[in-house]
C-alpha positions as CSV (number, residue, x, y, z in Angstrom):
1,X,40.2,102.2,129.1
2,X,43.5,100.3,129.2
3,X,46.0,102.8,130.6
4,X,49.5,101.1,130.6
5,X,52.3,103.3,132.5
6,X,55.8,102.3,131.9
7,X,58.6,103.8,133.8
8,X,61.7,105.7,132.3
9,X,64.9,105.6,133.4
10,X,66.9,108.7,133.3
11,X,63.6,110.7,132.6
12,X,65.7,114.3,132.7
13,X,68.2,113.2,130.3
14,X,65.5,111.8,128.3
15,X,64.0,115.5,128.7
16,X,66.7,116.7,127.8
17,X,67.7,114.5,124.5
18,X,64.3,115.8,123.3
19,X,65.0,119.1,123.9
20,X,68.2,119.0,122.1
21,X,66.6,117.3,119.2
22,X,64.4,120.1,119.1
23,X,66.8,122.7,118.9
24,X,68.7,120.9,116.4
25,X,65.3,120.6,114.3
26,X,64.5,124.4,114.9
27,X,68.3,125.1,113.3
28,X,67.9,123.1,110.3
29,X,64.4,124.4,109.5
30,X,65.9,128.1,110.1
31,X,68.7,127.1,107.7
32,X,66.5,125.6,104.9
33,X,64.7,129.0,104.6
34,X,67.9,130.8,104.4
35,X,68.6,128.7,101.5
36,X,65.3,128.7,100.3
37,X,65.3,132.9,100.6
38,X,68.7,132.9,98.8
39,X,67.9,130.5,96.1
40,X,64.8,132.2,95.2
41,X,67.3,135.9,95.3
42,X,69.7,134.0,92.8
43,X,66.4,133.1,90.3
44,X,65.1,136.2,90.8
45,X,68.7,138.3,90.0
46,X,69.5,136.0,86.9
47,X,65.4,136.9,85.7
48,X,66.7,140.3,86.1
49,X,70.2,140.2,84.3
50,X,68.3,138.3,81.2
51,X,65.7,140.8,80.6
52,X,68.8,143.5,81.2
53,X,71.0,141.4,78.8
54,X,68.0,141.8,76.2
55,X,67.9,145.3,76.1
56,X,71.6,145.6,76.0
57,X,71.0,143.4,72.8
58,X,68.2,145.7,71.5
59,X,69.9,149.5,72.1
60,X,73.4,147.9,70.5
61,X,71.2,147.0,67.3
62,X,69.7,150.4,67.4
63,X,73.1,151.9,67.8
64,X,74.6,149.9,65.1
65,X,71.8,151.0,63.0
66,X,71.7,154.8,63.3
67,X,75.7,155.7,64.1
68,X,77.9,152.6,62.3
69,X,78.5,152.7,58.5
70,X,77.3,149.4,57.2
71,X,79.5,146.2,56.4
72,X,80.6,145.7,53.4
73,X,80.7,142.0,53.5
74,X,82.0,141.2,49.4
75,X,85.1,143.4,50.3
76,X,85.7,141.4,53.2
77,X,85.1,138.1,51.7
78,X,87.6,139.6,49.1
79,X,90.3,140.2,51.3
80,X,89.8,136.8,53.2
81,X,90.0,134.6,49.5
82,X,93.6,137.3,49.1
83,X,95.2,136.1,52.4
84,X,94.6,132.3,52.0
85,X,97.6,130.6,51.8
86,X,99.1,129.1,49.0
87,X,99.0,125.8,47.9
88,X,101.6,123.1,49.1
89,X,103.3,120.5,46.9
90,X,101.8,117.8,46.4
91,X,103.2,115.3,49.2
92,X,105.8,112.9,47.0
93,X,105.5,109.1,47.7
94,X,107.7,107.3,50.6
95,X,110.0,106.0,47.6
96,X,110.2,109.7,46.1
97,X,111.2,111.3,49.3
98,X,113.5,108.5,50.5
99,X,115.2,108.4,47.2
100,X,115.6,112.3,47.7
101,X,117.1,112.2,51.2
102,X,119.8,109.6,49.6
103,X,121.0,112.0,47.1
104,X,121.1,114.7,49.6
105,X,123.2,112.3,52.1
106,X,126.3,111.5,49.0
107,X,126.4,115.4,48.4
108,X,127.2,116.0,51.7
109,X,129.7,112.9,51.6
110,X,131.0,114.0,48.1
111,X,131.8,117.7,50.3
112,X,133.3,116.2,52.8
């Protein structure tokens, strides 16, 4: 067997580096499940708000069902086509409207 031995300078601040490194490691790894733990909480609280928004969804139908009167939609439609606005003129040509604002400019001179 070939055994080579090298020598280290500094072998306790070497030690030590390592060490550190180590610790440092141990943190991150302690950190990662944290966020692991949490981000598998956060998955597990939106499962639960789904299947809690579903039957929210499901007792309001019921609830609609048995205690509200039922839509009339025609009467609403009704009242919608009653409140539309009315028509506009028709938009005159450039010519049309600039011939217009001229007439309305000499009245006012004629006033004055």
């Amino acid at each position: 067997m070939n055994e080579a031995y090298i020598k280290i300078g500094h072998p306790l601040a070497l030690r030590r580096d390592v060490l550190k490194s180590a610790l440092e490691t141990t943190r991150l790894l302690r950190e990662y499940e944290t966020y692991k733990r949490l981000r598998k909480e956060k998955v597990d609280r939106i499962k639960a708000l789904k299947l809690l928004m579903n039957d929210i969804k499901i007792d309001l139908g019921i609830l609609q069902e048995k205690y509200l009167p039922p839509l009339h939609e025609n009467k609403i439609e009704e009242k919608v086509k009653k409140m539309q606005p009315k028509k506009t003129p028709e938009v005159k040509s450039d010519l049309e409207r600039l011939g217009l604002e001229l007439k309305d400019i000499e009245n006012k001179l004629r006033e004055l």
